[in-house]
N, C-alpha and C positions, 0 to 999 in steps of 0.2 A: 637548489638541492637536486642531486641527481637520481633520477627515477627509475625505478626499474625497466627492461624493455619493454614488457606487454602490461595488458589488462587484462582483467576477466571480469566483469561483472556479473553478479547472479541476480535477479530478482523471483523470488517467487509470490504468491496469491494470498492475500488472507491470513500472512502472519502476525498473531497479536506481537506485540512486542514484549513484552513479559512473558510469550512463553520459549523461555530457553532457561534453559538449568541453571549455565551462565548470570544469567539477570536472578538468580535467584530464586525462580519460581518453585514451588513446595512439590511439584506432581512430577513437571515437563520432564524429560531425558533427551540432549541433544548436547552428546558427545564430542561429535563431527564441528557441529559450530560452536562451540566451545573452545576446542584445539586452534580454530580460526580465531576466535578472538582473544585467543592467548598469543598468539602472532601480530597483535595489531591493537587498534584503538575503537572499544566499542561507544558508538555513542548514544548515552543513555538518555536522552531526549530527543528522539529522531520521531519526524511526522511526512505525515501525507498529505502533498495540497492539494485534495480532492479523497472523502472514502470511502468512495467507489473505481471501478477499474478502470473504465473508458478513460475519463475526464484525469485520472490521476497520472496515467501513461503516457496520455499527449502533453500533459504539464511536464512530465520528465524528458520526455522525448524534445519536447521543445526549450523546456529552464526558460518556461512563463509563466504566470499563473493561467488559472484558468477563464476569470473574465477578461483576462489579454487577450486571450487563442480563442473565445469565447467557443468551447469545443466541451460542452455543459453537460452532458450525459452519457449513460451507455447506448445510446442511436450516433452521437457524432465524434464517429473514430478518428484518429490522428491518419491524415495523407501525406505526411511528408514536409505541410504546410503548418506554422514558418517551421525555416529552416533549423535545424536541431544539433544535437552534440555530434551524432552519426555526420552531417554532411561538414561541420570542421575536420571531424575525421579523414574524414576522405576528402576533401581540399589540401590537408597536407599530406596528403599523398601515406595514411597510414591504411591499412588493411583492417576492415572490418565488418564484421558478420555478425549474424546473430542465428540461435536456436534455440525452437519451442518457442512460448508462448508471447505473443507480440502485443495481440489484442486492439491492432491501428484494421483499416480499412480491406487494404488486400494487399498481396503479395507484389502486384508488378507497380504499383505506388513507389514515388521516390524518396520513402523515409528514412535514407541515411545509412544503407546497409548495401555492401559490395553481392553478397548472397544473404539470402534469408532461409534456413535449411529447417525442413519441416512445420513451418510458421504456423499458426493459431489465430487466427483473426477475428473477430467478430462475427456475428453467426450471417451469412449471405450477404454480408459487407455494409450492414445498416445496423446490427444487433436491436436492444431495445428498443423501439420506436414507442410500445404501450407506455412503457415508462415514462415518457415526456409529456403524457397527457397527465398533470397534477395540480388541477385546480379541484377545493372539494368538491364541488356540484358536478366536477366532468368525469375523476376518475372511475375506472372501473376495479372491483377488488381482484386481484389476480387469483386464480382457480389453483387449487392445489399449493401444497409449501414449497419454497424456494429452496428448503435443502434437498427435496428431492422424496420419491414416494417411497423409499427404502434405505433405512442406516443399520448400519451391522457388517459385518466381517464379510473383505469379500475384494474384488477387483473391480474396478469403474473405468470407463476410456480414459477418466483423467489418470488415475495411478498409472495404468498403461502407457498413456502418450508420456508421462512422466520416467517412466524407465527407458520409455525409445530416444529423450531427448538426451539424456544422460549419456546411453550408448553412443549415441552420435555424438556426443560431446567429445569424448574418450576418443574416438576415432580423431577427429578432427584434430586434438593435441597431438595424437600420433603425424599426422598428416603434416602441422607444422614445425616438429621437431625435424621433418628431411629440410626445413627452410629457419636454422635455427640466428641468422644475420638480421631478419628480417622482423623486426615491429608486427604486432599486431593487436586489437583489440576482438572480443570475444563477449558478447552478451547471450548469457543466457539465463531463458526465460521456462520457469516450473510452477507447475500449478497448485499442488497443493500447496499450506493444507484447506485448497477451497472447497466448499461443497460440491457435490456431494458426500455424505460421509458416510464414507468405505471403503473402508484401508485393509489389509491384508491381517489374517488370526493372526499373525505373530507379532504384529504393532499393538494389537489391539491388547492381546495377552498382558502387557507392559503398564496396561491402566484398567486395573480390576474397577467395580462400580463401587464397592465396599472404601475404598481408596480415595475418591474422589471428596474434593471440599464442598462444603455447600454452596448454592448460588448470591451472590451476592445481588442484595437489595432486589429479592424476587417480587413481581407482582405478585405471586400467589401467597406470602407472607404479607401483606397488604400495603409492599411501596405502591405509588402512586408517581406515573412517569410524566413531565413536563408537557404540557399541553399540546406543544408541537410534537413531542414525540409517540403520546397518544394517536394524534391523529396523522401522521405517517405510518404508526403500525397498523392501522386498520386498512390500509390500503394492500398488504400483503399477509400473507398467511402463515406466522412466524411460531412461536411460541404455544398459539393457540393451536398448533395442527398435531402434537404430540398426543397419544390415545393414552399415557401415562405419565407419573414421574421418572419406571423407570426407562421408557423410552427416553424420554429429558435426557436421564445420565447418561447413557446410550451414544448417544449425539454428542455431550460432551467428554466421554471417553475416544470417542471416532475422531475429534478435532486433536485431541491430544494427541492420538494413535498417528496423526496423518502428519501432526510435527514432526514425529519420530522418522516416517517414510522420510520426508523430505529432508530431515539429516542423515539419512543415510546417503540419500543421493546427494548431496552436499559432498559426504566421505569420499563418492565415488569420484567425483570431480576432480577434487584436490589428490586423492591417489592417482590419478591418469595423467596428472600435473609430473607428478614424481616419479611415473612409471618410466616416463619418458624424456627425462632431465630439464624438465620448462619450471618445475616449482620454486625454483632460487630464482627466476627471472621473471617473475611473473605477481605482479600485486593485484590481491582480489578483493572485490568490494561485496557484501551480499547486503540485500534488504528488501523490502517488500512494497507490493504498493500501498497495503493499507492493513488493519488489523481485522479484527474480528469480537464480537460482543459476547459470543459463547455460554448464552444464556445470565448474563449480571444484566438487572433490572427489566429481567422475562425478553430478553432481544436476540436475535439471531443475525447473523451478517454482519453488514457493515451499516454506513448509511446513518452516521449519528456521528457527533464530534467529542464522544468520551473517551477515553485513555484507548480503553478497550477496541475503539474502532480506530481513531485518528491518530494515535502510536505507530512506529512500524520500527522493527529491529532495526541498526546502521552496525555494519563492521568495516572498517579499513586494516586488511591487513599487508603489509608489504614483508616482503624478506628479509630477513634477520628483526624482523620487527618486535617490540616491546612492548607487555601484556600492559595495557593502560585505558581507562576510561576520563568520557570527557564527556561534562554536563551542560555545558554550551549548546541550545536548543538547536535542530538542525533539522532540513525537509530533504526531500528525492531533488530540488532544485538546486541546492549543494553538490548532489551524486551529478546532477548534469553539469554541474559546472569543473567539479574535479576530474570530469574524462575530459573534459577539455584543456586542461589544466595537465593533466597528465603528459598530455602531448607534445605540449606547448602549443597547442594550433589557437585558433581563435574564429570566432563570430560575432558576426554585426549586431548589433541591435542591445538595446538594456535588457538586463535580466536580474534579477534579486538575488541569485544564487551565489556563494563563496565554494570557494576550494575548501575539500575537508584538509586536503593538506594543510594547507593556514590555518585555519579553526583550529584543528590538533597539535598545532605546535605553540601555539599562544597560550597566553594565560584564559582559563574559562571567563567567559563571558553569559553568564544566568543572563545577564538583561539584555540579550540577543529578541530581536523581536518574531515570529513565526509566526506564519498565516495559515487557515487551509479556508473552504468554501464547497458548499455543496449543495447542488440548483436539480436534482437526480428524483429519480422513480421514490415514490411516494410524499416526495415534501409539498406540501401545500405553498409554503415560503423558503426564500433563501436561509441556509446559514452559516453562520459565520465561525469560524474559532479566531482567538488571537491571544498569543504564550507569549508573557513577558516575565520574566524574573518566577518569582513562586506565582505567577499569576497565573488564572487560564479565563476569558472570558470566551463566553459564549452566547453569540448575538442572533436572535433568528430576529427575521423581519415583520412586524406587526404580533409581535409577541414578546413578553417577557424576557432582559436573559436570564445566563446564567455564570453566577462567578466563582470559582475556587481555589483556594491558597494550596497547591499543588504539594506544598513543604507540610502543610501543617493536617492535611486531610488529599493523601495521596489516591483513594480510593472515591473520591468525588459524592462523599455524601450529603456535606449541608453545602446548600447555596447560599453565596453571602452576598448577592447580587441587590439584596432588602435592609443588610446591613447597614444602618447609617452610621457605623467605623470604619466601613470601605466604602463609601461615597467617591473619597478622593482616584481611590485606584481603578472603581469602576470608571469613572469620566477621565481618568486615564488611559484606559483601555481603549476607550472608544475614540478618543481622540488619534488614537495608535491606529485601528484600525482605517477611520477616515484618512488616513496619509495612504492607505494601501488602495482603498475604494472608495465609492459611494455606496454604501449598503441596498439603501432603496433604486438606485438609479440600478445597479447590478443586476439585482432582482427581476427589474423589470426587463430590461435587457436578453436576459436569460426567458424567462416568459417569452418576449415577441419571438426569438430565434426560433425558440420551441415550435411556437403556433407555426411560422412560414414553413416551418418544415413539413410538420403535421399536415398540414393543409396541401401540401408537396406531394405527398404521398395519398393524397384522394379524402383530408379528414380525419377526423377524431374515430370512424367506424374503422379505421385501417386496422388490419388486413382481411 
């Protein structure tokens, strides 16, 4: 099948995947990507193999998983190593770059990119290092909330570097329309809608508080959060840091409000496309690296393996393309294997990932198998996800899982992990997973990297 010339991928930060209008969602307004996936094929089971940023980037960047690259946290950014869909790129001789937010180690690293134009890295090239101290007796509770000491209407460096990457985007289209013979791919990376959250009055305007649904399955209603998830919240300052309810809502009208920012720069992208006649030649991919919990079951961020965090939007849209969804489960290791695909280029080595091309032209496949894992800042143990058909389990190490009939209880409230009428599908699950890993071996794996590192850095007191 003949592809169009270029690419453009977008990824931005902390999109839940349900929230697009698109997908149905009761509140969200996201017109822009909307239009996109009336162009194309949205895939409505798309996940994160990692849900957090570091660990999930270098999985895409690379189309490994993560205890392949074993590159376990936000302290160990993607360098380039192994090699990724960027350097088949440019092995066959295609052009490509990337702008805004990258979130690998540093700029003059060889990860895959001809230029990297205004990049985003990790913070002084090591990012979280506290994070990886996460045994309970070691960790320390981090001081102050992760979304930041002020939410409400307003401008943040992110909204800002967010409008500058956009600018430069638009530019750049410009730029390659004087070279319109010539192939090129195009990543770029946006941050919202991550924390912190404050987005501009006029987003915010769009999600009154009087408007908003209530929280699903709040602690303060008296859910009661899985043991592991307990004791991973107490290691950051989430939920608990709000001085009210209506702060609460506050926070999650700012996450809604910052969707909205970031379709618009979406719109802006795709008009720069068309300002300058590249939009008929040009197939764009958007998605995220991971979701966001948005206060369901009292959580903030990411960093847990429910809908709300390990979901992440997937759009394929190409030119003249046909508004179509496909429920065929699907990770960012797919996205890396379709830009390579795209090309036609190729790279060494195994990797799990499919072309969405293929996926979306086949008949669905529910009983598609999908992994994510996450080894990050406040887990005491590893864990696990694994989606197969309506299944979803969810394995943490030296704890309890968790299992859910995704068909029949979309919003993950009873665990039927005790059930002895899912017996069989739990010990199918987990037999699923053990073809992908060793859970416990993983784990610990992840641990000792940690330590050597930790310890790299002068110890557990660092910095």
């Amino acid at each position: 099948m003949t592809r169009s010339k270029n690419l453009l991928v977008i990824m931005s930060d902390e999109h839940q995947s349900r929230a697009l209008s698109c997908a149905n969602h009761s509140l969200v307004k996201t017109p822009n990507l909307d239009r996109l996936a009336a162009r194309g094929i949205r895939f409505t089971n798309g996940y994160t193999p990692s849900p957090i940023c570091v660990p999930a980037r270098a999985a895409f960047a690379s189309g490994r998983y993560v205890h392949d690259i074993r590159l376990w946290d936000n302290a160990m950014p993607y360098t380039g190593k192994p090699r990724g869909w960027g350097h088949a790129l440019q092995d066959a001789g295609i052009r490509v770059e990337s702008i805004g937010k990258l979130h690998y180690r540093a700029e003059e690293d060889p990860a895959g990119f001809d230029v990297e134009h205004i990049p985003m890295q990790v913070a002084d090239g090591h990012g979280m290092v506290w994070g990886s101290i996460r045994r309970e007796d070691e960790r320390v509770r981090k001081e102050g909330r992760m979304l930041g000491p002020y939410i409400g209407p307003g401008e943040s460096n992110y909204t800002r570097y967010d409008t500058a990457v956009a600018d430069r985007a638009r530019k750049w289209f410009a730029e390659a329309a004087q070279k319109p013979d010539d192939p090129w791919c195009l990543y770029v990376g946006l941050v919202a809608p991550h924390f912190p959250l404050i987005v501009p009055q006029e987003y915010l305007n769009l999600y009154p508080l009087d408007s908003l649904p209530p929280f699903k399955l709040h602690t303060l209603e008296g859910f009661v959060n899985h043991p592991w998830v307990q004791k991973q919240n107490t290691a950051l300052t989430g939920d608990d840091g709000f001085k009210d309810d209506e702060e609460r809502k506050l926070a999650a009208a700012c996450y809604f409000a910052l969707c909205s920012f970031l379709d618009d720069n979406i719109g802006k992208l795709v008009a720069g496309l068309e300002d300058v006649g590249l939009l008929d030649d040009t197939t764009i991919i958007y998605t995220s690296d991971h979701g966001d919990n948005v206060g369901a079951r009292g959580l903030w961020g990411k960093s847990n393996m429910y809908e709300e965090s390990v979901a992440v939007p997937m759009i394929l849209a190409e030119p003249g393309g046909r508004t179509a969804t496909c429920a065929t489960p699907v990770s960012l290791l797919d996205v890396s294997q379709t830009i390579i695909d795209h090309f036609g280029a190729s790279l060494e080595g195994e990797r799990p990932g499919r072309s969405l091309y293929d996926i979306g032209a086949e008949a669905e496949h529910p009983d598609r198998v999908i992994f994510s894992e996450y080894h990050a800042v406040g887990a005491v143990s590893a864990a696990y996800m694994l989606r197969k058909g309506d299944w979803k389990l969810i394995h943490y190490h030296n704890f309890q899982p968790e299992l859910f009939n995704l068909a029949e209880d979309p919003e993950e409230t009873v665990n039927r992990a005790e059930d002895a009428d899912c017996a069989g599908v739990l010990a199918e699950l987990e037999t699923e997973l053990r073809k992908i890993c060793d859970p416990a071996a993983m784990n610990d794996l992840a641990f000792a990297d940690q330590d050597a590192m930790i310890e790299a850095y002068g110890g557990a007191r660092w910095p």
